[in-house]
C-alpha positions in Angstrom: 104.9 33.5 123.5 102.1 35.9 123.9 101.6 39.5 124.4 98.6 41.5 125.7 97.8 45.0 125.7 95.1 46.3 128.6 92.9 49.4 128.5 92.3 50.8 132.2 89.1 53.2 131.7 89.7 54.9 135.0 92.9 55.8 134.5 92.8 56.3 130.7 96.2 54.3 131.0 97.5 51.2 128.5 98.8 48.4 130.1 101.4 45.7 128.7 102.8 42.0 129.7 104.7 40.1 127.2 105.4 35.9 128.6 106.6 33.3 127.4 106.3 29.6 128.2 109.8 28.4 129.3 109.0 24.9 129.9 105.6 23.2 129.0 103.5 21.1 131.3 103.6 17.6 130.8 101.0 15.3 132.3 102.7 15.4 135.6 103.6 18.6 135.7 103.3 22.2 135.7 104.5 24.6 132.7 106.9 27.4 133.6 106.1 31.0 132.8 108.4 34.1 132.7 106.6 37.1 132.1 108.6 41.1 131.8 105.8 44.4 132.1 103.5 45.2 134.2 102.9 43.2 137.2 100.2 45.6 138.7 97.9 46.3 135.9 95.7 48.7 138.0 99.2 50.6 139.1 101.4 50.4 136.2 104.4 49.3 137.9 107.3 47.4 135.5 108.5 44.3 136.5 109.0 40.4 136.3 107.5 36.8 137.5 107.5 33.4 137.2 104.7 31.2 137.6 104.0 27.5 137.0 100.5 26.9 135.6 98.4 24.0 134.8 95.5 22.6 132.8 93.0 20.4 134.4 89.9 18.7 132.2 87.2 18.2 134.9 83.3 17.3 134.1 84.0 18.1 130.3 85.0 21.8 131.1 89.2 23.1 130.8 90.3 24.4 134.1 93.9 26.5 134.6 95.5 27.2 137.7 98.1 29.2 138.4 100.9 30.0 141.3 104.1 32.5 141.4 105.8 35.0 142.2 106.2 38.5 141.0 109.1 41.6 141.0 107.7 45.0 140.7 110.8 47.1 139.9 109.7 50.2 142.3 109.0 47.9 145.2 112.0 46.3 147.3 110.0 42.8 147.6 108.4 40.4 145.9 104.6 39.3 145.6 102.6 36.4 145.2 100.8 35.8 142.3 98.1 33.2 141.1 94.7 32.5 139.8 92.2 30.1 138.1 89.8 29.9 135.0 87.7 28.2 133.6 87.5 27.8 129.9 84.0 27.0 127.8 83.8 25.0 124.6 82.7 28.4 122.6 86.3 29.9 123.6 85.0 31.8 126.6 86.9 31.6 129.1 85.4 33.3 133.5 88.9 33.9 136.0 90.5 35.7 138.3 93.9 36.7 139.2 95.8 37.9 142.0 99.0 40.2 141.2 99.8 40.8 145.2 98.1 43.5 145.9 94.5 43.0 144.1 91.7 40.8 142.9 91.1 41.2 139.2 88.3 39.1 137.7 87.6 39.0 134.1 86.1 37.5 131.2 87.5 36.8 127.7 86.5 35.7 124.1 89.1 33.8 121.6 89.4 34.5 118.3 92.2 32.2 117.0 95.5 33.6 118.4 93.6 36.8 119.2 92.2 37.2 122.9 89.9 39.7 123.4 88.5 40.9 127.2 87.6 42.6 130.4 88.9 43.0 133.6 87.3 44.5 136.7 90.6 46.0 138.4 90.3 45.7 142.1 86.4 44.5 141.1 86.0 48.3 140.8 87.3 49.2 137.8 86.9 48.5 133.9 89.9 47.7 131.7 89.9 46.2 128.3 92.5 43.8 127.1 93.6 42.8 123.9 96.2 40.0 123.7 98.0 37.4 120.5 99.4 34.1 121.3 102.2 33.3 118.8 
């Protein structure tokens, strides 16, 4: 389980997204993700998803990918979700993510269970994210 907690600077607005890994990848397969809170981050809208994800190890360097779909509770339809990153051996990790209306790359730093990081909301706008893995 993990939960984050983001810092738009525009909108002087806190963000939050709790998930948790329902079924974890094997070598053949894709983990299963449910996630509840906000599936916009630069709009603040409440909702759910599920996404399968998966780790790849290519040229010495982690990759994750990632494919779903999200429920934003003020909207009558649901969006696609998805992204990729790419994790360095000094627990930095480079990505971007899609929440179905945006683009939303980033850049975070591990600290243990603690995740620290920036977004570019809409690659426009800062936000800074704080998250724990459990």
């Amino acid at each position: 389980m993990s939960l984050g907690l983001a810092h738009l600077w525009k909108q002087n607005a806190v963000r939050y997204l709790a998930s948790v890994n329902a079924i974890p990848q094997t070598d053949r397969l894709p983990a299963l993700n449910l996630s509840a809170g906000v599936q916009g981050i630069g709009t603040g809208n409440p909702g759910y998803a599920a996404t399968l994800e998966k780790d790849f190890a290519l040229e010495g360097v982690s990759w994750n990918v990632y494919a779903g779909i999200g429920f934003r509770s003020n909207e009558s339809h649901s969006h696609l979700l998805g992204g990729a990153k790419v994790s360095l051996a000094n627990d930095w990790a480079l990505g971007v993510q899609a929440d179905g209306h945006d683009v939303h790359p980033f850049v975070t730093k591990s600290f243990g269970p603690v995740i620290a990081g920036a977004y570019l909301i809409g690659t426009k706008s800062p936000a800074f994210m704080l998250g724990y893995r459990f």
